[in-house]
N, C-alpha and C positions, 0 to 999 in steps of 0.2 A: 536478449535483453532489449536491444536496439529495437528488432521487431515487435517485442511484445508492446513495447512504449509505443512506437507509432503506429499499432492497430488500437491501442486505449484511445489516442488524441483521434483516428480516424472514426472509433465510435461516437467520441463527444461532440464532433463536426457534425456526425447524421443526423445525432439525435438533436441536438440545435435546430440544422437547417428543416428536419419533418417538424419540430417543433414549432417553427416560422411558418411553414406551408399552410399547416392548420393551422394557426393563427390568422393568418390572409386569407385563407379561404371560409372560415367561419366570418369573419368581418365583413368577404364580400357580398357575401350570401343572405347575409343580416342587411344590408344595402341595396342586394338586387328585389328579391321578391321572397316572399315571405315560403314558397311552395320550391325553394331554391336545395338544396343540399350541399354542404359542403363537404368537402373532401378531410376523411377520419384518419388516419394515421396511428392512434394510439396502441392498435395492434404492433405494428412497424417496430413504434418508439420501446414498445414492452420487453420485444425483443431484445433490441438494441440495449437498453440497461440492462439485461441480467446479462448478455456477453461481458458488458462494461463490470458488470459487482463479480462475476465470475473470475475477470483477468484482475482488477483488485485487490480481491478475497484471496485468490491465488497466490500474488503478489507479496502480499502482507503474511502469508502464512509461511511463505518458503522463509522472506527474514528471519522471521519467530522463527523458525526450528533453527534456521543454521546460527542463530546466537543462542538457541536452547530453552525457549522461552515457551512456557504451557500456555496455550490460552484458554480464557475461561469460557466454560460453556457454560454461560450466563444466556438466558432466555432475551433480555434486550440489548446482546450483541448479537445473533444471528437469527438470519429471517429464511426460511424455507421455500422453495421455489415450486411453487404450488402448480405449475403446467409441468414441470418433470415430471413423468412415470417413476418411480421408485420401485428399488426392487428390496428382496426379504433376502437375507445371507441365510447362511448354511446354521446361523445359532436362533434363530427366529427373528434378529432385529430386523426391521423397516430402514434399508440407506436412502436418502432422500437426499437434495442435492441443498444445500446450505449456505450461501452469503452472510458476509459479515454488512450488518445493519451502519448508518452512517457513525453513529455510537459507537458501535466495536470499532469500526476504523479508526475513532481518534486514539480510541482502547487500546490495539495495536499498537499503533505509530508510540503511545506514550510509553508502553511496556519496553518498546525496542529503545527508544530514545533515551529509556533508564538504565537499561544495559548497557549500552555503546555508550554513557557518559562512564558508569562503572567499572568499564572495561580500560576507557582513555585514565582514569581516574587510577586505577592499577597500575597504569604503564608507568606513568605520570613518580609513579612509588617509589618505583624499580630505580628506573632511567636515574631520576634525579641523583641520587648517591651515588651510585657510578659515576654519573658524568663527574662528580665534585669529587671523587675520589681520583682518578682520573687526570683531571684538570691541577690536582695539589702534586701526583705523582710527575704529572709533566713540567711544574715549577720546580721541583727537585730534581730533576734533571738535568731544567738551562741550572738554576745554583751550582750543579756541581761540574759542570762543564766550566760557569763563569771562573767559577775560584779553583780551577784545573789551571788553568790556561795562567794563572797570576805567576 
């Protein structure tokens, strides 16, 4: 978990600082001479997000299942990763590699954040009558300890 967290924050540092470089270097370029080239990166950066939507997508999916939660496979929550090769299974479908769009994500995150309130919300049920059942059993106690002792 630890590592997976800081190879996500290591992507988001790459894709910043190539982000910076071409920026600098298309500005310088525009400055020096017009027959200048400057240095492209976007392949690089292209890269580097679909690792970043891949750890994620991955991320957010494992939540959802271990709280039990379907996600919908709504067409503007996932985006399809169009440089993967896909392959054909053994039923004829196309597996193609699949991220969750910046949409699903919030999609995600709210589905989960519906559950784990419903779930505290359950506990919340339980706990509370106990404790106060609980809590009347143990003043019936010192009572009758007090008025033992008289």
């Amino acid at each position: 978990m630890l590592a997976e967290w800081n190879r996500r924050r290591e992507l988001k540092k790459q894709i910043t600082s190539l982000q910076e470089r071409e920026a600098k270097s298309r500005l310088q370029a525009k400055n020096d001479s017009p027959e200048s080239v400057p240095e492209l990166h976007g392949f690089e950066i292209g890269v580097r997000q679909r690792q970043l939507a891949e750890l994620e997508t991955g991320r957010l999916v494992r939540k959802a299942r271990r709280l039990g939660i379907q996600i919908p496979q709504q067409e503007s929550w996932w985006w399809e990763d169009e440089t993967f090769e896909g392959t054909m299974s053994l039923d004829g479908a196309y597996e193609g590699k699949y991220y969750l769009t910046e949409f699903g994500k919030v999609g995600v995150s709210k589905l989960i954040r519906e559950e784990r309130r419903k779930s505290i919300e359950w506990w919340v049920k339980i706990i509370t009558p106990i404790l106060s059942a609980l809590i009347a059993l143990l003043g019936l106690i010192v009572a009758l300890v007090s008025v033992s002792r008289k």
